[in-house]
C-alpha positions as CSV (number, residue, x, y, z in Angstrom):
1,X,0.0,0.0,0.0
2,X,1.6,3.4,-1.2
3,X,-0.1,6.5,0.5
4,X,2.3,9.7,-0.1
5,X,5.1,10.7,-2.3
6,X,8.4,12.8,-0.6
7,X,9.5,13.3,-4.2
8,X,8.2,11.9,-8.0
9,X,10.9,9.4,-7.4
10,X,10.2,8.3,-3.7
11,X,7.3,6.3,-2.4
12,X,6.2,5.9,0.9
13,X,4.6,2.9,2.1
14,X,4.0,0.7,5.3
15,X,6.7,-1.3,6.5
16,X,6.5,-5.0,7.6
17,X,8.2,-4.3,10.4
18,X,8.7,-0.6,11.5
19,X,6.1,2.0,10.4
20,X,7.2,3.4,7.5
21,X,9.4,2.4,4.2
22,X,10.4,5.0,1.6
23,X,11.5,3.7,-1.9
24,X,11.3,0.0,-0.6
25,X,15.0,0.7,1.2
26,X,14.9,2.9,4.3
27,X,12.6,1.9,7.0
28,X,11.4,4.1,9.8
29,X,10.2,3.7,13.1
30,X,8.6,6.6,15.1
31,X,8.7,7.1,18.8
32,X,9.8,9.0,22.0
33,X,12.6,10.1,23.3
34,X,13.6,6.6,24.4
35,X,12.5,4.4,21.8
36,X,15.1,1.7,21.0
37,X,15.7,-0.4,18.0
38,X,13.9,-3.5,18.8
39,X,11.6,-3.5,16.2
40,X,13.6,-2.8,13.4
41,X,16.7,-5.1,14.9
42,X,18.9,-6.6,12.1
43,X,17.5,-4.0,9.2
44,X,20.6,-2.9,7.4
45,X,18.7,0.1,6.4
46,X,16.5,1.3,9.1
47,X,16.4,4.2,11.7
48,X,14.5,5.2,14.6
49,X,13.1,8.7,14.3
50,X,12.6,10.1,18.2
51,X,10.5,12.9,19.4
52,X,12.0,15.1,22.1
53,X,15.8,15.1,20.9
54,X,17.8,17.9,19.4
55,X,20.2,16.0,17.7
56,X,20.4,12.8,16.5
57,X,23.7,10.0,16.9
58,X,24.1,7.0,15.2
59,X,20.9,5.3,13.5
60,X,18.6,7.7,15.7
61,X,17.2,10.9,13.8
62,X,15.2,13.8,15.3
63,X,11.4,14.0,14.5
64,X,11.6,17.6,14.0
65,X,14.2,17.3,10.8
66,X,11.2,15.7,8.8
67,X,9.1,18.6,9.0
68,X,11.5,20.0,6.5
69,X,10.3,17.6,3.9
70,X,7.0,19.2,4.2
């Protein structure tokens, strides 16, 4: 199921695991400020995107940064 395009080039879709996959490679998974990796464990490509941080580190992103793609 696609729902939204970032870009002609980009689609967005629902992720088996995670909640979100854009152009079938990156997965995301949304959460606080202490959300871990557990769901998306073992994805080469996946990231957790935290609410509540300024800055992200390592495989962690801040929500704020994708209201930029807006």
């Amino acid at each position: 199921m696609h729902f939204q395009r970032i870009h002609p080039a980009q689609r967005v879709s629902l992720a088996e695991r995670g909640d979100f996959l854009v152009t079938d490679n990156y997965t995301f998974e949304v959460g606080g400020r202490n959300k871990s990796r557990k769901q998306i464990e073992g994805l080469d490509q996946a990231y957790v995107v935290a609410d509540d941080i300024e800055l992200g580190f390592g495989k962690k992103l801040p929500l704020w940064l994708f209201g930029f793609l807006y």
